[in-house]
N, C-alpha and C positions, 0 to 999 in steps of 0.2 A: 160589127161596126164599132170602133173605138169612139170612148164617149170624151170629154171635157178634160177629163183626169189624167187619162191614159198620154193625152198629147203635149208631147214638150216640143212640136216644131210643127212651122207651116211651112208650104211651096209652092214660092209665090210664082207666077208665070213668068216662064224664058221669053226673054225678048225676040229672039231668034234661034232658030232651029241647026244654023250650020256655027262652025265656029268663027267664020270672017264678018258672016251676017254681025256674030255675038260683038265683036271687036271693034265693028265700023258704028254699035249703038254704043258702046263705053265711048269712044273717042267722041260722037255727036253728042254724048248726055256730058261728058266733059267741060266740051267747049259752051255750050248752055248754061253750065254750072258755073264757071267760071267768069261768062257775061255776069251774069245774076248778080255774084257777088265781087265783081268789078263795080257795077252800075250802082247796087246797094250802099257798099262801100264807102263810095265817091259821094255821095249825096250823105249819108250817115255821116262822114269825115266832114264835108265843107259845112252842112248845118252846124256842129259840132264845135268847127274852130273858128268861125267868120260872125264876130258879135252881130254884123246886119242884118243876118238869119234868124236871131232870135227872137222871133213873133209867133205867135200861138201858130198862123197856118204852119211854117217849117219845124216847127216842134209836132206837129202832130204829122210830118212828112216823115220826121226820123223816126217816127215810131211804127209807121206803113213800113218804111225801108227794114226797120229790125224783124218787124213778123213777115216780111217775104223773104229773108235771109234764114228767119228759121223756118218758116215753110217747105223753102226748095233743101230744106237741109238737111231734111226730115225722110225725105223721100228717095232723091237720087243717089246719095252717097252707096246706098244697100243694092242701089240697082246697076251701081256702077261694078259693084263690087261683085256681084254675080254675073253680071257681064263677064268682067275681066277672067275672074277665077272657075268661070262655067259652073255657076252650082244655083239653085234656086233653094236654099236654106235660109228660113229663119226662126229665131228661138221663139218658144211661146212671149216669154218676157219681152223680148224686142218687139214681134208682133205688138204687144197691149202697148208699147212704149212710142212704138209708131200711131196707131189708130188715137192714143191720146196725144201727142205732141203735132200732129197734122190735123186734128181737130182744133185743139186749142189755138194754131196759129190761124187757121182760117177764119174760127168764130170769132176772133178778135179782131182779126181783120174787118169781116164784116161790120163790127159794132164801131170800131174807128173812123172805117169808109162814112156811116153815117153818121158823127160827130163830125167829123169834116167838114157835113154838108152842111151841116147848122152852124161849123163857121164860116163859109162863106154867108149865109143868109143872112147872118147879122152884118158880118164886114159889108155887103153890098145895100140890104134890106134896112139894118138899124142904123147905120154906120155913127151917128152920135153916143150912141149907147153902148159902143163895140168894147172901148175901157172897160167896161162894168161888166158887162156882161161875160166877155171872152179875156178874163185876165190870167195873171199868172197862176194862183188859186185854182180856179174854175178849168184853166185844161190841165192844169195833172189831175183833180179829180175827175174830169172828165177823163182822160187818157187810163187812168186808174181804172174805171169803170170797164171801160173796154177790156183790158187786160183781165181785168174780174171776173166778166163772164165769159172769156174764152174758156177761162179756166174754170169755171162752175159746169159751163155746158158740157166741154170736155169730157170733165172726172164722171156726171152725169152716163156721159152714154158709153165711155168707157170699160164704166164699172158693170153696167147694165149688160152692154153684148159680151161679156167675158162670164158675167155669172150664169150664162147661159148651158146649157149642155148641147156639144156638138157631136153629133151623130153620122156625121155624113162626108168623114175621111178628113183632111190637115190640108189637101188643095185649094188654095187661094187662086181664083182666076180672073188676076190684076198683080202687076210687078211689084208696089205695095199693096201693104196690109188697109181696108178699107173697111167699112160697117157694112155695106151694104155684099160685100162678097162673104164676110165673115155671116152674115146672117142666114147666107144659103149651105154653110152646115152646119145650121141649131138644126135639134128635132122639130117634126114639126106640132105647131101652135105653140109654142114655145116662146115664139119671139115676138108676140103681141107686145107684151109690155115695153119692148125695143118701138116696135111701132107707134107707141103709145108717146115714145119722148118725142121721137122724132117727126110726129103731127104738132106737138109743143113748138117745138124748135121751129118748124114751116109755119107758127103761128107768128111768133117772137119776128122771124126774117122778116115776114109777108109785114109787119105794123112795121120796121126797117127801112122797109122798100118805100113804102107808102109815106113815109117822114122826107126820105130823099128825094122823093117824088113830089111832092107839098111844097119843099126846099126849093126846087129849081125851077118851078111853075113862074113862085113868088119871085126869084132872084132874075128870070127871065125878063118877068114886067118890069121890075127894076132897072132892070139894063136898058131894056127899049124902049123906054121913059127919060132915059140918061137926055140932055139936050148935047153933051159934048162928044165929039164922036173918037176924042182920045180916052176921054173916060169909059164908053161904052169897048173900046178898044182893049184898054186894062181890065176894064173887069171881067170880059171873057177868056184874056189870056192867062188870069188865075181859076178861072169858074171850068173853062173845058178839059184841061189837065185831070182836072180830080171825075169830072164827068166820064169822061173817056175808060179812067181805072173802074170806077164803078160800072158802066158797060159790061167791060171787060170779065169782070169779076160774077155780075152774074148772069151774061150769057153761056160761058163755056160754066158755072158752076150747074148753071138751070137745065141746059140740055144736056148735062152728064149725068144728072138725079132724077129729072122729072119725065123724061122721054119712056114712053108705052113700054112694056115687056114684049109685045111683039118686035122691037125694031131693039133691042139687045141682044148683042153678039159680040165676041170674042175681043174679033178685033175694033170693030165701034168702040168697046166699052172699053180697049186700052187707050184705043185716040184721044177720046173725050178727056179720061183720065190726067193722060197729060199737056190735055191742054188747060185743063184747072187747076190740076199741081203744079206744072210747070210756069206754062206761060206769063202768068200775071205778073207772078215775081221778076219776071225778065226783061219785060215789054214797060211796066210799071216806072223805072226809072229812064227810061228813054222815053214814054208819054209829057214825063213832068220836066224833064230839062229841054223839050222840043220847042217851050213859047214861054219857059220861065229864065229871062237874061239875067236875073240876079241871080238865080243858081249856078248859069252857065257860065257871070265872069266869077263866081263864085270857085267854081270847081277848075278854072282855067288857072283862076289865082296860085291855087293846090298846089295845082300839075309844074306851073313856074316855078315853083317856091322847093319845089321837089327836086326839079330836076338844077336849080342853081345849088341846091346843098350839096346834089350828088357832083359839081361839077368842081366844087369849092371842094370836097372832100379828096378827090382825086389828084387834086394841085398841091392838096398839106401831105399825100402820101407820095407821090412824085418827088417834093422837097426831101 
């Protein structure tokens, strides 16, 4: 059995078995990739250059948009590429590079999803106290924060599943590098103390969950207390957007982790897979520009302004 030492390379799982199967998933993970950070982009750009955007909520949007642009960036690019070139290699280093940068953009994700939720709560909840409380200050350390423990959790269990000795061959089965497939070749009783963060970490979520849960009880009553029914209007049509990503984020996260060992299998455990790697990041910017107009003449604005310079360029090269 080669232990820890011995292995400079994992293999991760073929997406498909024939070569056309292999080609029609590079060309599908493509165009997903490509939405992704189309969608990211656009929304990351219009916050970015449209001074009316700049309020704590679209500042802490551009910074959802940045960690799903590195999330899905983390993941597919390797698996396009093994697609493409038929090979399921990846280096030990890459493995540990992936398992930290797809943690860290998750973990951050999740701690931002729940800063989010506490600014709607005040925006809707305090809203005379919104200045003070949710200023400029207050969300970069707030946004700071987030970023902080993506990257503490991260380096965390990073370090932990890698110091481990694996006993039980270099096959990964999952198209990235994951903690949970990594863990099934440590030796065994070896990976308690893996298990040990990752009860930590289910603690940390679960008091998460339970904040944003607290969050939109309160912002609920608040709403259907509203006497105006354009105000009760507006406040949903910012409040469902971020609800809907959070959904989003921990259903397909929840039943890809939490789900019995009896109902774990091959292909389940890839579906799942990419529906929590993938999906969020894709779906994420068409949730939030579906009922937010200021985004959408926002990004309309963009697309104008782009396509009159490409038009005005074409006239000064024509002359």
């Amino acid at each position: 059995m080669p232990n820890s030492s011995s292995i400079s390379e994992f293999l991760l799982l073929a997406l498909a078995d024939t070569r056309q199967l292999q080609l029609l998933h590079f060309w599908l993970l493509l165009g997903i990739y490509l939405a992704a950070l189309l969608g990211n982009g656009l929304i990351s750009t219009a916050v970015a250059c449209d001074h009316r955007l700049h309020t704590p909520m679209y500042f802490f949007l551009l910074n959802l948009a940045l960690l799903d642009l590195g999330c899905i960036s983390t993941t597919l690019p390797k698996a396009m590429a093994n697609a493409l070139w038929h090979t399921r290699h990846i280096s030990y280093a890459g493995c540990a590079a992936q398992v930290f940068f797809f943690l860290f953009f998750i973990s951050a994700e999740y701690s931002l999803l729940t800063v989010m939720s506490y600014d709607r709560y005040v925006a809707i909840c305090k809203p005379l106290h919104y200045g003070a409380l949710v200023g400029s200050r207050a969300c970069a350390i707030m946004a700071a924060a987030a970023w902080g423990t993506g990257v503490l959790n991260s380096l965390l269990h990073t370090a932990s599943t890698f110091s481990l000795p694996l006993c039980q061959g270099n096959a990964v089965d999952q198209f990235f590098c994951e903690i949970p497939q990594i863990l099934k070749l440590s030796c065994s009783d070896s990976f308690l103390r893996e298990i040990w963060l990752l009860g930590v970490s289910a603690s940390l979520s679960s008091g998460c969950f339970a904040f944003i849960l607290f969050s939109y009880v309160q912002i609920f009553r608040a709403v259907l207390r509203m006497p105006s029914e354009q105000g009760r209007h507006k406040a949903f049509s910012t409040c469902l957007p971020h609800l809907a990503v959070v959904s989003l984020f921990l259903i397909t996260a929840s039943v890809a982790n939490l789900r019995p060992p009896s109902l774990s299998f091959q292909t389940l455990d890839l579906t799942m897979a990419v529906l929590y790697s993938v999906e969020p990041s894709t779906l994420n910017p068409l949730i939030y520009s579906m009922r937010n107009q200021e985004l959408k003449d926002a990004v309309g604005k963009m697309i104008a302004w782009a396509h009159f310079s490409r038009d005005k360029l074409l006239i000064c090269l024509c002359k």
